[in-house]
C-alpha positions as a Markdown table, in Angstrom:
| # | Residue | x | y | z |
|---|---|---|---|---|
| 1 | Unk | -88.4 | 9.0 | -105.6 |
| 2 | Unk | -90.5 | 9.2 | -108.6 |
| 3 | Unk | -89.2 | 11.2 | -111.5 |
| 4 | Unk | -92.0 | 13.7 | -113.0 |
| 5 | Unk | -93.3 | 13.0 | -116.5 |
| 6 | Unk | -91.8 | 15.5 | -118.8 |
| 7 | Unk | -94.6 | 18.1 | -120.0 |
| 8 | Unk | -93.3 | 19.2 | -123.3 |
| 9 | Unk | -95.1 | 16.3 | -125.2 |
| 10 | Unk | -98.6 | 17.3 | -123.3 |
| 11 | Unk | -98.2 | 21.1 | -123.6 |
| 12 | Unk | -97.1 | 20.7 | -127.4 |
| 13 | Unk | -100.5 | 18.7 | -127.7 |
| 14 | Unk | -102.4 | 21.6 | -126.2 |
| 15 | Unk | -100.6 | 24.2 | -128.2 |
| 16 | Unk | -101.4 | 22.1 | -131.6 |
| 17 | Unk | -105.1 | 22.2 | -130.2 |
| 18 | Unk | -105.5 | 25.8 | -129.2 |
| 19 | Unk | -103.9 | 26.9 | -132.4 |
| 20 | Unk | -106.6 | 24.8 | -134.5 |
| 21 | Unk | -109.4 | 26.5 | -132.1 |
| 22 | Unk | -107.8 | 29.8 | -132.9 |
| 23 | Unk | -107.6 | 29.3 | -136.3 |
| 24 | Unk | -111.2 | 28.7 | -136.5 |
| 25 | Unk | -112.1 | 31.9 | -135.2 |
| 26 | Unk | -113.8 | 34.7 | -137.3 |
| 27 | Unk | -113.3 | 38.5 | -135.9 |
| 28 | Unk | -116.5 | 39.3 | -135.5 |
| 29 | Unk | -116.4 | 36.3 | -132.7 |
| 30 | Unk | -113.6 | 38.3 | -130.7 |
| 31 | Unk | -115.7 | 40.3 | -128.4 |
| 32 | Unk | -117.6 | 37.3 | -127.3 |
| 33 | Unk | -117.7 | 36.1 | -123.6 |
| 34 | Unk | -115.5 | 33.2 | -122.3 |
| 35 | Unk | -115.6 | 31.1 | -118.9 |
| 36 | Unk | -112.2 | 32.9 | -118.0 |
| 37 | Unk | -113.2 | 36.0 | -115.8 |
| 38 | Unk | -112.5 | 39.0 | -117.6 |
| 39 | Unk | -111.3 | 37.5 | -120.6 |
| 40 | Unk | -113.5 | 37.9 | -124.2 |
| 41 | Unk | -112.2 | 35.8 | -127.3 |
| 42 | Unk | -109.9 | 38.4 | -128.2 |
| 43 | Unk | -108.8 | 38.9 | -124.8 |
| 44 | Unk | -107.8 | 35.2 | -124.3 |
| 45 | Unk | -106.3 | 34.7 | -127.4 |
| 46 | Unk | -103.8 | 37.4 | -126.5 |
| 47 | Unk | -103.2 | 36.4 | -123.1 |
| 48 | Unk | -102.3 | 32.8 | -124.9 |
| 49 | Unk | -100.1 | 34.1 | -127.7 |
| 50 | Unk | -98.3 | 36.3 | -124.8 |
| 51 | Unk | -97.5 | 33.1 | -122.5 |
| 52 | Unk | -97.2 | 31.5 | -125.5 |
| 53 | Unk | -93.8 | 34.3 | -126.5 |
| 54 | Unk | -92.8 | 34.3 | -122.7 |
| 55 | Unk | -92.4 | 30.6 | -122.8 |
| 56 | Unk | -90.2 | 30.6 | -125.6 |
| 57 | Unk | -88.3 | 33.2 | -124.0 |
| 58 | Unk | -87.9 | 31.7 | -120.7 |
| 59 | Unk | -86.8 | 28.2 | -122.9 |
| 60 | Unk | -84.2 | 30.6 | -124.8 |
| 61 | Unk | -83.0 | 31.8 | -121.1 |
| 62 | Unk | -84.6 | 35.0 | -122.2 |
| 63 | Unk | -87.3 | 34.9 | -119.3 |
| 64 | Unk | -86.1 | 37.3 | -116.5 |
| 65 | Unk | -86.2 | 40.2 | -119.0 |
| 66 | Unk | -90.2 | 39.8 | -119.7 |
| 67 | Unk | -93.1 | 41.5 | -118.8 |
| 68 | Unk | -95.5 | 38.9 | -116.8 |
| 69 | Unk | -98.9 | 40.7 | -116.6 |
| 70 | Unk | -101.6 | 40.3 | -118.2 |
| 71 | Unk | -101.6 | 43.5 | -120.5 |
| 72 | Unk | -97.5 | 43.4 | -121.0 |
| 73 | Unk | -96.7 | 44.4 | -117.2 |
């Protein structure tokens, strides 16, 4: 049996490079369109910091108690 790679490396590479892209953003860019359906700039930088907070919390054993929607639910 082969033993799965372990993600943390790869999603700490993609957390490094969403944070850059964020970080480049000006407000007046957050009502702009995105490819994600129903998602604007603004919209998908939430819905990133919020998995972002919910991963932390499930790493801290904090998971079960979190909202998992996309608006808080």
């Amino acid at each position: 049996m082969t033993t799965p790679a372990d993600p943390r490396p790869l999603f700490a590479t993609a957390v490094v490079t969403a944070a850059t892209v964020i970080g480049a953003t000006n407000p007046d860019q957050h009502r702009l369109p995105t490819p994600c359906d129903g998602f604007d700039v603004g919209g998908l930088m939430s819905h990133m910091l919020f998995a972002l907070q919910r991963t932390a919390a499930i790493g801290r054993g904090e998971g079960e108690s979190l909202p998992n929607g996309r608006n808080g639910n």
